[in-house]
mmCIF file as gemmi writes it, N, C-alpha and C atoms, coordinates in Angstrom:
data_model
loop_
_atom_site.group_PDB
_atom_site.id
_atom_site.type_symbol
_atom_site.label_atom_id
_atom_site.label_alt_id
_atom_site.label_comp_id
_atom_site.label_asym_id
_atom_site.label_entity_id
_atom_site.label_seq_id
_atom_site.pdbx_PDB_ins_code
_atom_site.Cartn_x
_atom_site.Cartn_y
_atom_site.Cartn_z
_atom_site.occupancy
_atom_site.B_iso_or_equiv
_atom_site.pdbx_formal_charge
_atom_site.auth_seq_id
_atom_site.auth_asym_id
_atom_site.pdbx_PDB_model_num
ATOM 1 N N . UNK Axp A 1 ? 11.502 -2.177 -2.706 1 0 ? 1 A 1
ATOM 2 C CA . UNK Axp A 1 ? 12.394 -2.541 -1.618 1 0 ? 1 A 1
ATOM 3 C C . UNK Axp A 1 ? 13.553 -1.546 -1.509 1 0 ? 1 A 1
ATOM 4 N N . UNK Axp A 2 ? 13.722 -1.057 -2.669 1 0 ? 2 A 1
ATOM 5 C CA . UNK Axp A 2 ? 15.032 -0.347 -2.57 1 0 ? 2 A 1
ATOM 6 C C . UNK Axp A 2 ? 14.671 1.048 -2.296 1 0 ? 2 A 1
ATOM 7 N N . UNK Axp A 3 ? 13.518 1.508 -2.353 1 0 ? 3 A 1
ATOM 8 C CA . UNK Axp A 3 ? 13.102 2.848 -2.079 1 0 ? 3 A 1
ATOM 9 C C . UNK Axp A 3 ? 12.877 3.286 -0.751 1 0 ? 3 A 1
ATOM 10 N N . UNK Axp A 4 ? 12.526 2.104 -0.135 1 0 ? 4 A 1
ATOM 11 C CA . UNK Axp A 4 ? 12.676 1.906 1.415 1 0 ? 4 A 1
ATOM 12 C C . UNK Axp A 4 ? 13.851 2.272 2.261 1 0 ? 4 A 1
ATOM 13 N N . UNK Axp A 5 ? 14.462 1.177 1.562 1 0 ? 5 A 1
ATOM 14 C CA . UNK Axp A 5 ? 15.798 0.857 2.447 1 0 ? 5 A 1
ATOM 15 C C . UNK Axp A 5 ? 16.465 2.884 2.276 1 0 ? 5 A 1
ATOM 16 N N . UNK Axp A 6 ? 16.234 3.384 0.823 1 0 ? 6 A 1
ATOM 17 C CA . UNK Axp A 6 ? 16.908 4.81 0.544 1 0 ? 6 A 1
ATOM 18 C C . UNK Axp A 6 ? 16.393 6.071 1.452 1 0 ? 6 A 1
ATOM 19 N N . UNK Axp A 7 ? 14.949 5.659 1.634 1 0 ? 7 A 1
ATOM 20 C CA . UNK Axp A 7 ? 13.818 6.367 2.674 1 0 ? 7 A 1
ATOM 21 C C . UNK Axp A 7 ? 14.417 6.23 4.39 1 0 ? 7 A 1
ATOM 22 N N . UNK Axp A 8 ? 14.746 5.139 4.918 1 0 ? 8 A 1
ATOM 23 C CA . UNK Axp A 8 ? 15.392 5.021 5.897 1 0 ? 8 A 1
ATOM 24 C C . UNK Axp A 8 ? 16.738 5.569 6.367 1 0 ? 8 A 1
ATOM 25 N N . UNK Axp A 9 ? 17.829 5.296 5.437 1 0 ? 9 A 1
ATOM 26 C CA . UNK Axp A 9 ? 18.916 5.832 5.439 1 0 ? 9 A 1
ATOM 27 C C . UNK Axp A 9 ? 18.675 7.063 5.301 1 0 ? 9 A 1
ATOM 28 N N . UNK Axp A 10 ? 18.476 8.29 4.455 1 0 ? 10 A 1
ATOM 29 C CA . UNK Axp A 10 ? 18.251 9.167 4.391 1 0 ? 10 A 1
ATOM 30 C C . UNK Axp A 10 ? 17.656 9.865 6.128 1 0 ? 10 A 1
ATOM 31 N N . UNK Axp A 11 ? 16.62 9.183 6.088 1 0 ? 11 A 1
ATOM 32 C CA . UNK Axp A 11 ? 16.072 9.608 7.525 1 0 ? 11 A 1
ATOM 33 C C . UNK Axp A 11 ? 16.869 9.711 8.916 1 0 ? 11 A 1
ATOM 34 N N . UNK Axp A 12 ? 17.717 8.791 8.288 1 0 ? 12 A 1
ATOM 35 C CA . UNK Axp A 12 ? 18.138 8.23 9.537 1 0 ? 12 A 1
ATOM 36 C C . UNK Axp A 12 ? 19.882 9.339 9.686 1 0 ? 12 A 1
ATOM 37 N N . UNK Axp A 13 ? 19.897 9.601 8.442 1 0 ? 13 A 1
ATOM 38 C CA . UNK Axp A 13 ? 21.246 10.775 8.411 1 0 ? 13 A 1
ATOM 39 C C . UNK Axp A 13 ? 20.574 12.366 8.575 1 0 ? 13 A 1
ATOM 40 N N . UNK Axp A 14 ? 19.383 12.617 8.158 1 0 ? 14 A 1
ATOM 41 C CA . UNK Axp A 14 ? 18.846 13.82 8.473 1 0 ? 14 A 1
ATOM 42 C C . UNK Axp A 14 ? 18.489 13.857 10.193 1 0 ? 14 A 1
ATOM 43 N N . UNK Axp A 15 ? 17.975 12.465 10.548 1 0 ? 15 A 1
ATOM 44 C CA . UNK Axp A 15 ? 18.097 12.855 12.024 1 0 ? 15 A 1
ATOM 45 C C . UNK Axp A 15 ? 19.931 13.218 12.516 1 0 ? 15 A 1
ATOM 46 N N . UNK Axp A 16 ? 20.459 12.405 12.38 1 0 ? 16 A 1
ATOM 47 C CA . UNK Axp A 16 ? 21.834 12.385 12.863 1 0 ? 16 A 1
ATOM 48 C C . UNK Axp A 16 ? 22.478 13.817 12.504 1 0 ? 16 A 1
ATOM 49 N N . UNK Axp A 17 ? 22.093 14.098 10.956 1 0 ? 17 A 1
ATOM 50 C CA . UNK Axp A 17 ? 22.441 15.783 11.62 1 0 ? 17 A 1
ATOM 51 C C . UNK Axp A 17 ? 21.647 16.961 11.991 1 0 ? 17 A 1
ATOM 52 N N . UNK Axp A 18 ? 20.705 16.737 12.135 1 0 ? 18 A 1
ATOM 53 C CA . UNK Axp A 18 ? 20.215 17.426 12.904 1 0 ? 18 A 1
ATOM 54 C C . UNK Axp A 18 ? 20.495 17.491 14.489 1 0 ? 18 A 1
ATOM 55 N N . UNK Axp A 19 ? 21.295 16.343 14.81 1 0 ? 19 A 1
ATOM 56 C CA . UNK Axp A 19 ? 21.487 16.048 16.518 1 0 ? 19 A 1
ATOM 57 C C . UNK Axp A 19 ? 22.899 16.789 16.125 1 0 ? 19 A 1
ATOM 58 N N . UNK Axp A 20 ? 24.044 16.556 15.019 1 0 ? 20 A 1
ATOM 59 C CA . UNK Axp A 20 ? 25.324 17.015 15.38 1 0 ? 20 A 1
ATOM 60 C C . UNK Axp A 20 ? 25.024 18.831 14.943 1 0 ? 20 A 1
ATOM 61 N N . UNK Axp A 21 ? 23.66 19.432 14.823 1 0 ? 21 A 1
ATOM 62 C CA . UNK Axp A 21 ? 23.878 20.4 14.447 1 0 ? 21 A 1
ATOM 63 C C . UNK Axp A 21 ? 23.653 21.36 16.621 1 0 ? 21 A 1
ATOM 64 N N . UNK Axp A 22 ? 22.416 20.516 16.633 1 0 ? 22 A 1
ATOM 65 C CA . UNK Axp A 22 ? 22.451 20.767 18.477 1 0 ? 22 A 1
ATOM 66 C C . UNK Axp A 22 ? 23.618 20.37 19.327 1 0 ? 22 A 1
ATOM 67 N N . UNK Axp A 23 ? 23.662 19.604 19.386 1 0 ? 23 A 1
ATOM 68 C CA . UNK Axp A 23 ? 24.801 18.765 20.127 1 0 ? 23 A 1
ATOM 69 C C . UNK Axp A 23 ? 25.906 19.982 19.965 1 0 ? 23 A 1
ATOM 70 N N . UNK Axp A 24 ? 26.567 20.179 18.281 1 0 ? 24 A 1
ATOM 71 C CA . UNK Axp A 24 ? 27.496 20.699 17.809 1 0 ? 24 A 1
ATOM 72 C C . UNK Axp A 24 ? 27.529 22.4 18.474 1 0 ? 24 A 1
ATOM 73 N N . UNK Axp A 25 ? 26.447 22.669 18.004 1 0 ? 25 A 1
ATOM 74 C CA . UNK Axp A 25 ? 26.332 24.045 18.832 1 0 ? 25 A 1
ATOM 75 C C . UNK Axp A 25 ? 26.67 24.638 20.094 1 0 ? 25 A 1
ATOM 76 N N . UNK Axp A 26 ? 25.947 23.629 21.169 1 0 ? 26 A 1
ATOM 77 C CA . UNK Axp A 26 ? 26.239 23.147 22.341 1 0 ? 26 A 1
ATOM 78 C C . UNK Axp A 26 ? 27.507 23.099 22.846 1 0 ? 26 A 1
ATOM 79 N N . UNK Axp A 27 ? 27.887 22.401 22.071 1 0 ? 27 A 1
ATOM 80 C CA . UNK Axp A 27 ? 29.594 22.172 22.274 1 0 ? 27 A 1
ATOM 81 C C . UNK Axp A 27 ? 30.635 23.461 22.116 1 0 ? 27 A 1
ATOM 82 N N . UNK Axp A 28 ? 30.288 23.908 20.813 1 0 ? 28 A 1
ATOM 83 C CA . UNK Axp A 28 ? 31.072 24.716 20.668 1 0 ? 28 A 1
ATOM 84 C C . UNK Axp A 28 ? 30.82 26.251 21.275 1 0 ? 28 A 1
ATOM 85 N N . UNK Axp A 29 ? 29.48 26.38 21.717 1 0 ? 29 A 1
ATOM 86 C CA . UNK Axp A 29 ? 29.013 27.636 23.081 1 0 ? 29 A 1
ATOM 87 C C . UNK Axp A 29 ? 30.308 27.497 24.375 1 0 ? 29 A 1
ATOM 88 N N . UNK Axp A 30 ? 30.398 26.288 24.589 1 0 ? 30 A 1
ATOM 89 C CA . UNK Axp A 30 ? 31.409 25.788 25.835 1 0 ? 30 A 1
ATOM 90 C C . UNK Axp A 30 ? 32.295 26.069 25.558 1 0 ? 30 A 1
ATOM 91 N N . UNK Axp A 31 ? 32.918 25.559 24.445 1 0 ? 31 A 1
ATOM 92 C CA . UNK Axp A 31 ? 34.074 25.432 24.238 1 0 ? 31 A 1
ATOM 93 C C . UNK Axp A 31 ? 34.905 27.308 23.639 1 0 ? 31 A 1
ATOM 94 N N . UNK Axp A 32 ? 33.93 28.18 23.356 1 0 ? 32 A 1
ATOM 95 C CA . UNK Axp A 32 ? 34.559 29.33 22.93 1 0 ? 32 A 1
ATOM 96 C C . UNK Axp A 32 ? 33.738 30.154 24.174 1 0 ? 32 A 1
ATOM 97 N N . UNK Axp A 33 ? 33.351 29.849 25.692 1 0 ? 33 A 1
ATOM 98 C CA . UNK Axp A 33 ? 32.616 30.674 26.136 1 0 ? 33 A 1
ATOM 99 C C . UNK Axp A 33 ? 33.935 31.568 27.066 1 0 ? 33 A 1
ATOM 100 N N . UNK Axp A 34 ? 35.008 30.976 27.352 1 0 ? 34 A 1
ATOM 101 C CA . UNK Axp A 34 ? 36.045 31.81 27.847 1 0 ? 34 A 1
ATOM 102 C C . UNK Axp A 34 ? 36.663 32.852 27.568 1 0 ? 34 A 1
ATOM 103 N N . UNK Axp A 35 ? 36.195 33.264 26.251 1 0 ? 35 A 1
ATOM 104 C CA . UNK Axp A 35 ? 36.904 33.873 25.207 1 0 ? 35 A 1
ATOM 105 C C . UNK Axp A 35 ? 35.848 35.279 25.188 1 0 ? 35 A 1
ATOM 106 N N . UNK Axp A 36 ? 34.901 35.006 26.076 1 0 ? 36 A 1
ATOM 107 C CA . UNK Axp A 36 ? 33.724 36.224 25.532 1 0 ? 36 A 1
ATOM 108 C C . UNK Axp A 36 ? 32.48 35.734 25.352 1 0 ? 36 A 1
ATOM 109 N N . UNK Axp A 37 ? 31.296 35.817 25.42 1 0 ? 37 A 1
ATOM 110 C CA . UNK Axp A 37 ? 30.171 36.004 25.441 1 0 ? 37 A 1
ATOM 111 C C . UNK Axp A 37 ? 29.447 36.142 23.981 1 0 ? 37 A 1
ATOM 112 N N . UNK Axp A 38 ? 30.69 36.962 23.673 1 0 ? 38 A 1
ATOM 113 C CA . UNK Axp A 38 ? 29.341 37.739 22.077 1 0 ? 38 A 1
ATOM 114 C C . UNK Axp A 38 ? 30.94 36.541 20.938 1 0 ? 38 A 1
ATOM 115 N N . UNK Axp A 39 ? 31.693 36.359 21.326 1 0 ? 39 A 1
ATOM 116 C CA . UNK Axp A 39 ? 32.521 36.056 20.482 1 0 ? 39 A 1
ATOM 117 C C . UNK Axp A 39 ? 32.203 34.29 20.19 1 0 ? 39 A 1
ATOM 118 N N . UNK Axp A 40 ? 31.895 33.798 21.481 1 0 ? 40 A 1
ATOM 119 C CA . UNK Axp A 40 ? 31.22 32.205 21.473 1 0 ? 40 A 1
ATOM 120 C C . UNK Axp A 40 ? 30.246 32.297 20.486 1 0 ? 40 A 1
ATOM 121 N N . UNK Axp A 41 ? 29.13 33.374 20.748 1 0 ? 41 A 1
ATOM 122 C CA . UNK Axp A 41 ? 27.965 33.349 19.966 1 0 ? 41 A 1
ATOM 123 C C . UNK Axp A 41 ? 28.397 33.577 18.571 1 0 ? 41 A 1
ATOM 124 N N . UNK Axp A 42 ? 29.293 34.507 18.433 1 0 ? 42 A 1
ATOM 125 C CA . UNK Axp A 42 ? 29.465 34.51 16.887 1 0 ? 42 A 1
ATOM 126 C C . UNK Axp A 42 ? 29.979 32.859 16.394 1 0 ? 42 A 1
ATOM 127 N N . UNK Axp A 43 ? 30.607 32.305 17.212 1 0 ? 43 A 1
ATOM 128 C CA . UNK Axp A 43 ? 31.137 31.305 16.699 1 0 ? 43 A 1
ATOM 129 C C . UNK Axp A 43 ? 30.395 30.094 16.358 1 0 ? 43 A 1
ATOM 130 N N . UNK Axp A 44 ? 29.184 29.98 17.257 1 0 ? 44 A 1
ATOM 131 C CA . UNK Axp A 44 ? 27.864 28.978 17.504 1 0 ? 44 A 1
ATOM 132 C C . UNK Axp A 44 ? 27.414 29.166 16.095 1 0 ? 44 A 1
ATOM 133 N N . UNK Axp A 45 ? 26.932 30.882 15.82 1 0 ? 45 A 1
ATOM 134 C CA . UNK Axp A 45 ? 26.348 30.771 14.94 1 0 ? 45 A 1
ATOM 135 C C . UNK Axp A 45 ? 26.974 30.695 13.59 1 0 ? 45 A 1
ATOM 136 N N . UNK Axp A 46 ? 28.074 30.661 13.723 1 0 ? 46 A 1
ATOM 137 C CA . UNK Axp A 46 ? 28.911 30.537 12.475 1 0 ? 46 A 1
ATOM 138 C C . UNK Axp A 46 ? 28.905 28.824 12.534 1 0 ? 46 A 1
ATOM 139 N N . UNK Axp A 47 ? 29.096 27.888 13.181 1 0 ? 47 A 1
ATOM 140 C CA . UNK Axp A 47 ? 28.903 26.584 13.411 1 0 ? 47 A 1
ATOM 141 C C . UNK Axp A 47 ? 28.066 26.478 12.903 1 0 ? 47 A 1
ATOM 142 N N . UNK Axp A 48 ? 26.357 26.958 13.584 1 0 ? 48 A 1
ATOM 143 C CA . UNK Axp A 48 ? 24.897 26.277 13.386 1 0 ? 48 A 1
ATOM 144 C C . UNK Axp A 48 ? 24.826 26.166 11.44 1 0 ? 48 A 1
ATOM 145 N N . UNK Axp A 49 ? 25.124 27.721 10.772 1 0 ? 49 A 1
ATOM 146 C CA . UNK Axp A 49 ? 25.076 28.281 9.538 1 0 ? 49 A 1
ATOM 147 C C . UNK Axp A 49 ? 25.585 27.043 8.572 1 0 ? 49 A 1
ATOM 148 N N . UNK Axp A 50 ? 26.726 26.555 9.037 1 0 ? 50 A 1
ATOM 149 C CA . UNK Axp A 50 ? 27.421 25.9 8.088 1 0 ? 50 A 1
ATOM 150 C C . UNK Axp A 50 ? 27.044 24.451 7.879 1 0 ? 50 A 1
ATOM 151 N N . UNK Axp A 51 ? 26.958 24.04 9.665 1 0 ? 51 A 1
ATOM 152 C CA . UNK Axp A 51 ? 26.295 22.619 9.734 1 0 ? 51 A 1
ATOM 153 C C . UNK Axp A 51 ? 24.892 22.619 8.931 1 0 ? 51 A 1
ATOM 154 N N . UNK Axp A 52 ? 24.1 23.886 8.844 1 0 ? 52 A 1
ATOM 155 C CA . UNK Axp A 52 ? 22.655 23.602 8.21 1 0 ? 52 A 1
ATOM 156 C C . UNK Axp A 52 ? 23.134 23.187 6.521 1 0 ? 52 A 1
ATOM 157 N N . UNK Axp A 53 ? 24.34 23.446 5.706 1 0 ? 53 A 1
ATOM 158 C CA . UNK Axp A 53 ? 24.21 22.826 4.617 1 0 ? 53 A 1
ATOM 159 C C . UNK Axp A 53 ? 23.764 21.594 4.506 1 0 ? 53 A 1
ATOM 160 N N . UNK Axp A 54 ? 24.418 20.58 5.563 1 0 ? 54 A 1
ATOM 161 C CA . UNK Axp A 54 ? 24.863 18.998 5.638 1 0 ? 54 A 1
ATOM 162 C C . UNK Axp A 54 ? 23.114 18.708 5.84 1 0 ? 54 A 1
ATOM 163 N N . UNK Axp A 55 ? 22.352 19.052 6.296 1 0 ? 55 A 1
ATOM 164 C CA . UNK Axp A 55 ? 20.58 19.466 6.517 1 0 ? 55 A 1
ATOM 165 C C . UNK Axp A 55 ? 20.363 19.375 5.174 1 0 ? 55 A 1
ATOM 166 N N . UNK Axp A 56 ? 20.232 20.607 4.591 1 0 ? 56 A 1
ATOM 167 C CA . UNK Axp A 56 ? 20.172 21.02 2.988 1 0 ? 56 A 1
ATOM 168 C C . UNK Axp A 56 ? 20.274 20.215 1.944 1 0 ? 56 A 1
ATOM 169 N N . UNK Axp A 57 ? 21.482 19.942 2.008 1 0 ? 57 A 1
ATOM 170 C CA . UNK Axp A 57 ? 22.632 18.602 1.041 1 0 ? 57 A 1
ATOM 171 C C . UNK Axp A 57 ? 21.364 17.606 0.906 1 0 ? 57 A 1
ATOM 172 N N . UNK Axp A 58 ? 20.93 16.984 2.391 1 0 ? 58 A 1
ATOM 173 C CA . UNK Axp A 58 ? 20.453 15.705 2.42 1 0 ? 58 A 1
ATOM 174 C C . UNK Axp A 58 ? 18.79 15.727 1.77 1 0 ? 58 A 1
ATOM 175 N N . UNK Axp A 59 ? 18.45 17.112 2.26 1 0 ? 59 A 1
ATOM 176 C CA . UNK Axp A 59 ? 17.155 17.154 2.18 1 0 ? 59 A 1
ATOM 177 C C . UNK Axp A 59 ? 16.899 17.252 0.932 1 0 ? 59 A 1
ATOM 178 N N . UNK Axp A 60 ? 18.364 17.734 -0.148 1 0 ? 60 A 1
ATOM 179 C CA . UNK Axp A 60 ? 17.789 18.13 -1.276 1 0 ? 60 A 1
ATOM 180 C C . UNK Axp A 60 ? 18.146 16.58 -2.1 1 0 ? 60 A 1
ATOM 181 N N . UNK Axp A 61 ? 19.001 16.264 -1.883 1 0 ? 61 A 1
ATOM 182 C CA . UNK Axp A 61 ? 19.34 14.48 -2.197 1 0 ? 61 A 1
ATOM 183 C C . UNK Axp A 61 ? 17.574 13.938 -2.258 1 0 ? 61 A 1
ATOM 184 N N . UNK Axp A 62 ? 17.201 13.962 -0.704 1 0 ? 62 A 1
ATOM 185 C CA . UNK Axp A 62 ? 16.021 13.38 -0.776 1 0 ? 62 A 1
ATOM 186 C C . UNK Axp A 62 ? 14.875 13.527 -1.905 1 0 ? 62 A 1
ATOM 187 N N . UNK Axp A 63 ? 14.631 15.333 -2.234 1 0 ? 63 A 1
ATOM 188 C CA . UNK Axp A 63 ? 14.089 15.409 -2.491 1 0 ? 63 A 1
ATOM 189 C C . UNK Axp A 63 ? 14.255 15.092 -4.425 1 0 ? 63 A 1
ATOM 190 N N . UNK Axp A 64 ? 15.142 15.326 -4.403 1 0 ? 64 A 1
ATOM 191 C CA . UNK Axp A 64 ? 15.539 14.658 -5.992 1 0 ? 64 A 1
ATOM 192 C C . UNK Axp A 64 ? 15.489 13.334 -6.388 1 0 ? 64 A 1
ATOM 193 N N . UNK Axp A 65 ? 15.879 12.918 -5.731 1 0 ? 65 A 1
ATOM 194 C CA . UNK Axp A 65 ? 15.298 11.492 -5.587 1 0 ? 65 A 1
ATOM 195 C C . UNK Axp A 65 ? 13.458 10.977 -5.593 1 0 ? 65 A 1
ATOM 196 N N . UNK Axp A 66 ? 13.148 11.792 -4.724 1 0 ? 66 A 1
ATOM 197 C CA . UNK Axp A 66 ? 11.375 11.848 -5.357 1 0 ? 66 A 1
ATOM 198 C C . UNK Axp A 66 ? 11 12.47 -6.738 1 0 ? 66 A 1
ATOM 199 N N . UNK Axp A 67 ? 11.901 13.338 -7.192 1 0 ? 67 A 1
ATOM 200 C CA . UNK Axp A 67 ? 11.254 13.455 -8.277 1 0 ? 67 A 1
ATOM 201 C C . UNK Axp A 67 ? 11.99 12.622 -9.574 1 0 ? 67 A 1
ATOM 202 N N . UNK Axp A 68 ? 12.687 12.118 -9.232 1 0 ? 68 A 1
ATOM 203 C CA . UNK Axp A 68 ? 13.568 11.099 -10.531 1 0 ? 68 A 1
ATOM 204 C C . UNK Axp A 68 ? 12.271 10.185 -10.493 1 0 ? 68 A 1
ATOM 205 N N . UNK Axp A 69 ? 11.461 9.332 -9.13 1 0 ? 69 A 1
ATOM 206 C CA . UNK Axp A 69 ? 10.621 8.73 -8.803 1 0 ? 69 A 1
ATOM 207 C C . UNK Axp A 69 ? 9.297 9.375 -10.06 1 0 ? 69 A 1
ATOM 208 N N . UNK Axp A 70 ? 9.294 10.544 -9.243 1 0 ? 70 A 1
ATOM 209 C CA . UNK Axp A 70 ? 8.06 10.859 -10.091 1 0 ? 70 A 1
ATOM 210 C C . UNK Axp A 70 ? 7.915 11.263 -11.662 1 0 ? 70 A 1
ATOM 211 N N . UNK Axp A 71 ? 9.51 11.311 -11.93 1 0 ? 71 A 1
ATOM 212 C CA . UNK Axp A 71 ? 9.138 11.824 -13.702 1 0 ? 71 A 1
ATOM 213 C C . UNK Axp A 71 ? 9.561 10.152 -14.046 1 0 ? 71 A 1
ATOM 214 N N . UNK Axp A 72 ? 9.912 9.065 -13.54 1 0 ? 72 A 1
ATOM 215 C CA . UNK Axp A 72 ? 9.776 7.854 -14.407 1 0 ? 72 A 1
ATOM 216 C C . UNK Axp A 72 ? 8.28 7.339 -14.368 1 0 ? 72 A 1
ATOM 217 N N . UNK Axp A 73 ? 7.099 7.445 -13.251 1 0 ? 73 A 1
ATOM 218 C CA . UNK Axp A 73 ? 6.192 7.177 -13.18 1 0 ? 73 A 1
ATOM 219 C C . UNK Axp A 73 ? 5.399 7.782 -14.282 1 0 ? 73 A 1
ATOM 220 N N . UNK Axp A 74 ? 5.574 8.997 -14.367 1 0 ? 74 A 1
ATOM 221 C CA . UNK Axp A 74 ? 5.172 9.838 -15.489 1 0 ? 74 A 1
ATOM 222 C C . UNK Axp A 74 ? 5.314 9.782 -16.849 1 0 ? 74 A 1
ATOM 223 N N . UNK Axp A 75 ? 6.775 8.977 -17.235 1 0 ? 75 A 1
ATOM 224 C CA . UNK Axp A 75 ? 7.294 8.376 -18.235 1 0 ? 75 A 1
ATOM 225 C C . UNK Axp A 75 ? 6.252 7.398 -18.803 1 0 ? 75 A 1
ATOM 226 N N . UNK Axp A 76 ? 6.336 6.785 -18.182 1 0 ? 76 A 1
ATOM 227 C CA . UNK Axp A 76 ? 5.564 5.257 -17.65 1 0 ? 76 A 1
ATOM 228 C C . UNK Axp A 76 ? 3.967 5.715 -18.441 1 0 ? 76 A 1
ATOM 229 N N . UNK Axp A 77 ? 3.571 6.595 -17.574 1 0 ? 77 A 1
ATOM 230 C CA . UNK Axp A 77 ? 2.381 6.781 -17.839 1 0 ? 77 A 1
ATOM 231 C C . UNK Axp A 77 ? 2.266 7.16 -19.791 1 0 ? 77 A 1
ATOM 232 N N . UNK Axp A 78 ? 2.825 8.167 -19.663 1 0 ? 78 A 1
ATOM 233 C CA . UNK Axp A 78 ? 2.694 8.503 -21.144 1 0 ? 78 A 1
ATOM 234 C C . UNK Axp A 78 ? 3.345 7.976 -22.057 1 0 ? 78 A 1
ATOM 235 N N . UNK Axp A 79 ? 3.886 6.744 -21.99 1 0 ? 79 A 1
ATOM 236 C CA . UNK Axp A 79 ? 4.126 5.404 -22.697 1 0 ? 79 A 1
ATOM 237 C C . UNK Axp A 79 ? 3.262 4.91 -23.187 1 0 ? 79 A 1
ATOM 238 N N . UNK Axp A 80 ? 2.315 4.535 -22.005 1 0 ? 80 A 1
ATOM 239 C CA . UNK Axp A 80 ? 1.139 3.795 -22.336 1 0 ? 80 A 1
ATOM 240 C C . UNK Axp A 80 ? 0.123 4.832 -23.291 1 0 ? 80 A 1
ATOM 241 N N . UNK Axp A 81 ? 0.131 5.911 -22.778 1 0 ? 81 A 1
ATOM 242 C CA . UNK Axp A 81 ? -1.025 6.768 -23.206 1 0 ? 81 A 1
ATOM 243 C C . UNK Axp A 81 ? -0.645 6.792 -24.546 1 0 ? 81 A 1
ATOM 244 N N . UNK Axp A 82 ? 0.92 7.158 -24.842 1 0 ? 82 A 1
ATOM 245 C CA . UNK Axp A 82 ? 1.379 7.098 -26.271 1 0 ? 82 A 1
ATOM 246 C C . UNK Axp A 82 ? 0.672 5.789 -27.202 1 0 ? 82 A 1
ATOM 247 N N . UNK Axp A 83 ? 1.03 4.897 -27.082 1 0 ? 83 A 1
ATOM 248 C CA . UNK Axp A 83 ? 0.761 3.731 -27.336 1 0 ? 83 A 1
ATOM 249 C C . UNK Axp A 83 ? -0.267 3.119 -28.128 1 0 ? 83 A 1
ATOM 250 N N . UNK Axp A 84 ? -1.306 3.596 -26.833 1 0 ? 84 A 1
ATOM 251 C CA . UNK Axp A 84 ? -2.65 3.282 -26.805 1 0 ? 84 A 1
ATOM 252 C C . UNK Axp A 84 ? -3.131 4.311 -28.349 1 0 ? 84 A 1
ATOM 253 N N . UNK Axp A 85 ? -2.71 5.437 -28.331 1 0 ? 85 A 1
ATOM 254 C CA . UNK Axp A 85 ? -3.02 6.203 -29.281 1 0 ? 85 A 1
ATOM 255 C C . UNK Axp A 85 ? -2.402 6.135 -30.653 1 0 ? 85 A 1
ATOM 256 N N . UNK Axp A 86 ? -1.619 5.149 -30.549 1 0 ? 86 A 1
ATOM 257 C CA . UNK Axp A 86 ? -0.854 4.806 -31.901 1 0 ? 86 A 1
ATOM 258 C C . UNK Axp A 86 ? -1.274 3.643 -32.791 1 0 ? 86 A 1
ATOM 259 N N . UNK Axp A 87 ? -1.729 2.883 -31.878 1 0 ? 87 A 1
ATOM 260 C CA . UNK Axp A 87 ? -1.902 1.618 -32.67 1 0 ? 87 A 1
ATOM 261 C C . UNK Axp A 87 ? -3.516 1.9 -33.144 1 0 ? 87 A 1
C-alpha cells in the first residue's frame, strides 16, 4: 500500500515538473524577449538547465527507492537460502 501511494506521488511531482520546466521556459522566453533575441535564449536555456535538476532529484529519489525495494527482496531471499542451508 505504501509503495503505491510513493509510486503516485512521485509521478505525480515528475509530471508537475516537467510542466513547470515548459510552462517555465515559456515564460521566461516572454518575459526576457525585449531585451534581445539571443539574450532571452540564453536565459531560457539557463532556466530549462537548472529546472532539469528538480527532473533528476526526483527521478533519482525514485529510482533509489527501487533499489532499497530490490536489495531487501534480495535480503529476504538469501535469508531463506541461508537458512535452508544451515540447519
Amino acid at each position: 500500500m505504501q509503495k503505491e501511494k510513493f509510486d503516485r506521488i512521485v509521478s505525480f511531482l515528475l509530471g508537475a515538473s516537467w510542466a513547470i520546466v515548459i510552462i517555465g521556459a515559456i515564460i521566461t522566453f516572454q518575459l526576457f524577449s525585449p531585451f534581445g533575441f539571443s539574450f532571452a535564449f540564453f536565459i531560457t536555456v539557463a532556466f530549462v538547465v537548472v529546472s532539469f535538476f528538480l527532473v533528476l532529484a526526483l527521478d533519482a529519489f525514485a529510482i533509489n527507492r527501487e533499489k532499497l525495494y530490490e536489495a531487501q527482496r534480495q535480503t529476504e531471499l538469501l535469508e531463506k537460502i541461508y537458512f535452508k542451508h544451515t540447519k
